[in-house]
N, C-alpha and C positions, 0 to 999 in steps of 0.2 A: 858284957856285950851291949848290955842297954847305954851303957857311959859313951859308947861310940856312935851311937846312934843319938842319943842327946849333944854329945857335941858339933855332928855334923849337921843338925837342926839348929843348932845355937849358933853356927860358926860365924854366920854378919856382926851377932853381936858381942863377940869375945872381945873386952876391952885390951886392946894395947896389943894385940894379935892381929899378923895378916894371915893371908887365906894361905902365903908361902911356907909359913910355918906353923899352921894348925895340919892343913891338909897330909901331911909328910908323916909327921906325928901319927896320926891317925892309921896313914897306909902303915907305918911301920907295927903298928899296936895291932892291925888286923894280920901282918905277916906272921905274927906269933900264934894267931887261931887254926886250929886242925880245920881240916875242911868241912867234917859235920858243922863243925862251932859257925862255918861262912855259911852254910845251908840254914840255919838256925836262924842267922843274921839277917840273912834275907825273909823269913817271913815273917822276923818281929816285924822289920824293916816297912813294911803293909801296912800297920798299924801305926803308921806317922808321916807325916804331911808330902804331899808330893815331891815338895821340891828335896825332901832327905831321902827320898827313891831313886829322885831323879842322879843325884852327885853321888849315892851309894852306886849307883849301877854304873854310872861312869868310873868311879875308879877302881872295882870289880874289874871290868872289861880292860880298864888298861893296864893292873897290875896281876888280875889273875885270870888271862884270858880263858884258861879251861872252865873255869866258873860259868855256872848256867846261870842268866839273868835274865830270862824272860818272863818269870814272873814280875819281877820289878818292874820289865817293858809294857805288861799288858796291861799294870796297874795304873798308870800313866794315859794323863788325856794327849793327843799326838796337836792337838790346837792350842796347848800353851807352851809359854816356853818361858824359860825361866833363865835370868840377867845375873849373873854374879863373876865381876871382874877378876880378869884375870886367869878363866877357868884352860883359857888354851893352855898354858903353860904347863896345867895338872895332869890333863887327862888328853888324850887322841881319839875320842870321838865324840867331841860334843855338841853336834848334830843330832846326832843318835839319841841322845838322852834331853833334845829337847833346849840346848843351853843357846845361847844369842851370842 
């Protein structure tokens, strides 16, 4: 679980990777986790930089909306907001989690 959480903190800077084929990856590797394993996920998830809160909670919310992500929301300052291109196309709310 922690590999996916390192990669979505790393994902700027995966050489020769775009965000349209790490992020996919990703969602598909978390579809394989039982739902403890996403509960678990979420509160490594605390313990690493906002902005891997901020894109874990967005793609929660768009691919498993039953997922409870308020802890990730409350973990989050609501005055920044965090630029990574591209991100309309990943997820459908990224407002919510803070994205430009």
């Amino acid at each position: 679980m922690l590999e996916l959480l390192d990669a979505l903190m790393d994902i700027r800077q995966i050489p020769d990777a775009s965000l349209l084929t790490v992020v996919p990856l990703v969602v598909a590797k978390m579809k394989e986790l039982h739902l403890s394993h996403l509960n678990r996920l979420i509160r490594l998830a605390l313990e690493y930089p906002p902005f891997t809160r901020a894109l874990l909670g967005a793609l929660l919310t768009t691919h498993f909306p039953e997922q409870k992500t308020e802890l990730l929301q409350a973990s989050l300052n609501p005055l920044t907001r965090y630029q990574f291109e591209g991100i309309e196309t990943l997820v459908s709310n990224k407002s919510k989690w803070y994205f430009k």
